[in-house]
Backbone as a chain_set.jsonl record, in Angstrom:
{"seq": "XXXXXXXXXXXXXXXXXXXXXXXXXXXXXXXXXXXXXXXXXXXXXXXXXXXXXXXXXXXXXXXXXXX", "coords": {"N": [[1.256, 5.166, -19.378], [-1.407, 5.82, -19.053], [-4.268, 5.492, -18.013], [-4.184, 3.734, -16.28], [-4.786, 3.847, -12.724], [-2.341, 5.362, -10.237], [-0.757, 5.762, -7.386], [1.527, 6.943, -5.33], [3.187, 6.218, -2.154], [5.083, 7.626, 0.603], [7.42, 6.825, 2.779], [6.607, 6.267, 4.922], [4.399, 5.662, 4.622], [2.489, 7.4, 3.852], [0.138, 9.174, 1.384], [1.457, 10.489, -1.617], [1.697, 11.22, -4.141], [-0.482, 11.197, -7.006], [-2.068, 9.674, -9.98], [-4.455, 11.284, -12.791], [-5.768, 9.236, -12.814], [-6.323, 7.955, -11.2], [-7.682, 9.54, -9.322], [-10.221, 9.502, -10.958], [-11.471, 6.903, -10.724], [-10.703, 6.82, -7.776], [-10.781, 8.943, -5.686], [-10.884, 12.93, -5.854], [-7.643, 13.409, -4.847], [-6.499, 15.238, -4.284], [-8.191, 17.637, -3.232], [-8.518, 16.723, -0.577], [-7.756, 17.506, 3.284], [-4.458, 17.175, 3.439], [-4.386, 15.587, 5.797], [-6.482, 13.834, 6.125], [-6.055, 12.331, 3.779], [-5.521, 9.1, 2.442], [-3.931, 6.737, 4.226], [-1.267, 3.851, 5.743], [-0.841, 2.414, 8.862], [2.276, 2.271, 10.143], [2.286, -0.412, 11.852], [0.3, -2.241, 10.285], [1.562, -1.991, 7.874], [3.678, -4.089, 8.419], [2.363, -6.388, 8.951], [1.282, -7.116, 6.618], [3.22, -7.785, 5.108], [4.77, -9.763, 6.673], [2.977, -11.624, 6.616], [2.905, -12.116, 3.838], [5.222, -13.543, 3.377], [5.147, -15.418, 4.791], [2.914, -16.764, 3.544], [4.036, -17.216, 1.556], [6.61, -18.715, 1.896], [5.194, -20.925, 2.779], [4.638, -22.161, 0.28], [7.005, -23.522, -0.322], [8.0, -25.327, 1.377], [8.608, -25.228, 3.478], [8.576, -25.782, 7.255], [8.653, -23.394, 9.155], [8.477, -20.41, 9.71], [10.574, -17.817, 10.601], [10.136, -14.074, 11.631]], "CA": [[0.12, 4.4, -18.918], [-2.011, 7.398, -17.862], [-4.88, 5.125, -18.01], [-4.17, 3.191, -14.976], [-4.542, 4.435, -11.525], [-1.302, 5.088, -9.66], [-0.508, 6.605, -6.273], [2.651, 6.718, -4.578], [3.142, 6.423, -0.71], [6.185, 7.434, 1.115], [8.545, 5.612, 3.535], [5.627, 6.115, 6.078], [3.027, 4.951, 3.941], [1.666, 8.384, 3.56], [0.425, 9.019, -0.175], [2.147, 11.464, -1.896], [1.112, 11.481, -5.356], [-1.3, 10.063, -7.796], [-2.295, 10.423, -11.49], [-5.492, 11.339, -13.212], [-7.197, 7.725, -13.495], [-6.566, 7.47, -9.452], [-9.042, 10.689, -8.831], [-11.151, 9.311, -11.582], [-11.603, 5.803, -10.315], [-10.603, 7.151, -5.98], [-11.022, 10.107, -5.487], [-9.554, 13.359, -5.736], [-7.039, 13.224, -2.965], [-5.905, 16.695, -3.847], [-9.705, 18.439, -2.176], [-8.792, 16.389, 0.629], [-6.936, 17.849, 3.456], [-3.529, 16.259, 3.662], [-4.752, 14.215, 7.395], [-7.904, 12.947, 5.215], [-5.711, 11.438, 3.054], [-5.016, 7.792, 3.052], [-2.328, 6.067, 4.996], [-1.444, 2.972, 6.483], [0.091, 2.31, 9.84], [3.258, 0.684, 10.48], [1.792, -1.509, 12.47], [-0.158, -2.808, 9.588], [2.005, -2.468, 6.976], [4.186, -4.809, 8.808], [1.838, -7.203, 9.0], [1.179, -7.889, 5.5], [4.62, -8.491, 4.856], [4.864, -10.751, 7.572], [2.099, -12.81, 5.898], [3.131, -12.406, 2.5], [6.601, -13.85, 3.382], [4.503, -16.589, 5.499], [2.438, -17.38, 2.169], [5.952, -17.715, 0.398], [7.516, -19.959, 2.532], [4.565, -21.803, 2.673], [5.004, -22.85, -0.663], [8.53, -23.9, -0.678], [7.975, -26.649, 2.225], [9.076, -24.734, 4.856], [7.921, -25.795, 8.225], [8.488, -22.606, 9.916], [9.191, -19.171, 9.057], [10.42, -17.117, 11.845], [10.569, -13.3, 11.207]], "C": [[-0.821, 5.303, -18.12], [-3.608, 6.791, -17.586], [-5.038, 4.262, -16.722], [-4.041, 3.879, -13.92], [-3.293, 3.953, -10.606], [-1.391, 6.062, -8.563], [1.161, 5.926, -5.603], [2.785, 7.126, -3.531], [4.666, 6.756, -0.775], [6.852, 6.904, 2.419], [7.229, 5.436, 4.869], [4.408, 6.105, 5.716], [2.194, 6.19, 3.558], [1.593, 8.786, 1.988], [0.97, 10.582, 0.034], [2.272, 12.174, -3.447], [0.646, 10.59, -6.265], [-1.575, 10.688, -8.877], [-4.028, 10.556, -11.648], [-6.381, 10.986, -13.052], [-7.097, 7.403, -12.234], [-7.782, 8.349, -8.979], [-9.909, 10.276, -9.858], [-11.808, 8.102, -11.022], [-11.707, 5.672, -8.535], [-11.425, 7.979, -5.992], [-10.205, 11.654, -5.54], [-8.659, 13.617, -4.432], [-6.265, 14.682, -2.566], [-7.079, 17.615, -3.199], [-9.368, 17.657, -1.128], [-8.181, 16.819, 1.579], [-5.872, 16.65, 3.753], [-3.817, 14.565, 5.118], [-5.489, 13.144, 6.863], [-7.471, 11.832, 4.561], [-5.146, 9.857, 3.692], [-4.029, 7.472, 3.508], [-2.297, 4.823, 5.784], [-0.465, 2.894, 7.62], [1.403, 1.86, 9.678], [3.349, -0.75, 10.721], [1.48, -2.722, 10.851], [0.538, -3.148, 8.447], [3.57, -3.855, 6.851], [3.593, -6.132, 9.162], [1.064, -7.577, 7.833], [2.152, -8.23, 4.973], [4.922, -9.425, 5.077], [3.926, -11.748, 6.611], [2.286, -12.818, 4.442], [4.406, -13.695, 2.862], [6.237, -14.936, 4.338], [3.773, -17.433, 4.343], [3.459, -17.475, 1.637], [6.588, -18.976, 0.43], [6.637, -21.133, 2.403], [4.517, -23.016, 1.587], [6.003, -23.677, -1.144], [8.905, -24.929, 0.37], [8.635, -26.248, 3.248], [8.656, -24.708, 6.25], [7.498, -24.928, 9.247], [9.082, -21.116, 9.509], [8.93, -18.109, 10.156], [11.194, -15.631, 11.572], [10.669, -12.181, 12.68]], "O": [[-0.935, 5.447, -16.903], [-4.306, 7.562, -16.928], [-6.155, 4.188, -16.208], [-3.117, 4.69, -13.973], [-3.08, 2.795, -10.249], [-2.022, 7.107, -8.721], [1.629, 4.791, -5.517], [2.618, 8.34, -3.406], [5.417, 6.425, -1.693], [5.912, 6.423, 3.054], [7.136, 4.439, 5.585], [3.448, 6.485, 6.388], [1.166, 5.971, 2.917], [2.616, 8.789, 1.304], [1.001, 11.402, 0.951], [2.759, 13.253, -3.787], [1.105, 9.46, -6.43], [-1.462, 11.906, -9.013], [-4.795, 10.053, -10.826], [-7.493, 11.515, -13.021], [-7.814, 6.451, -11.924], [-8.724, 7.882, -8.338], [-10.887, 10.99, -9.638], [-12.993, 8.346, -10.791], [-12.418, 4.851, -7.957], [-12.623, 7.87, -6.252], [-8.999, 11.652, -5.297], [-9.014, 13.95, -3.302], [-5.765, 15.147, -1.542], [-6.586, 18.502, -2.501], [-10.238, 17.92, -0.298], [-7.088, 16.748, 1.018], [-6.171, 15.527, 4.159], [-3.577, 13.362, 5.222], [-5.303, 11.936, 7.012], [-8.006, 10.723, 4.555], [-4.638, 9.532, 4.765], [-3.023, 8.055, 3.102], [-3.257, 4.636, 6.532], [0.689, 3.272, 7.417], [1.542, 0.898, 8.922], [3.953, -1.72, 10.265], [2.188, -3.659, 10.48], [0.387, -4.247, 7.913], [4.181, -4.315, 5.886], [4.33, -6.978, 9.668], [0.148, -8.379, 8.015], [2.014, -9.168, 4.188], [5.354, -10.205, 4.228], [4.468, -12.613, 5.923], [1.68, -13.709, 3.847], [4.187, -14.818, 2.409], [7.249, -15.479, 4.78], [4.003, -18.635, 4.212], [3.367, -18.498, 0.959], [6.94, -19.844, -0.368], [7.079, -22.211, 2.008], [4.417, -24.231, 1.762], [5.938, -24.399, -2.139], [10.035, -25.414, 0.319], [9.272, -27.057, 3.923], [8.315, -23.586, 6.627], [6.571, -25.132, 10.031], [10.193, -20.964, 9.002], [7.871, -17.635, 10.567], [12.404, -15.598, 11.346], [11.168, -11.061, 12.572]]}, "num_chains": 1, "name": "protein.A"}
């Protein structure tokens, strides 16, 4: 699927590699220096979880979902 843009983060959200159709469609992330590159906090990526898994429950009649 070399046509789709892919990147892969690691355990600390930092990317770590992407294909072709990601620098065609992003950017290239290899001219960037490593700091430049994207990343998401902890913080944050703990807080879309949290609300995914709040939209989940939501659905399933759950009055409270305590994480």
């Amino acid at each position: 699927m070399p046509a789709i843009p892919a990147m892969i983060s690691g355990r600390r959200q930092d990317l770590l590699a992407w294909n072709t159709a990601a620098i065609v469609v992003l950017t290239d992330f290899g001219a960037l220096p490593p700091a430049a590159r994207p990343h998401r906090s902890r913080s944050a990526v703990g807080r879309e979880v949290v609300t995914e898994h709040r939209q989940a429950a939501g659905g399933l009649g759950v009055g409270r979902l305590i994480l």
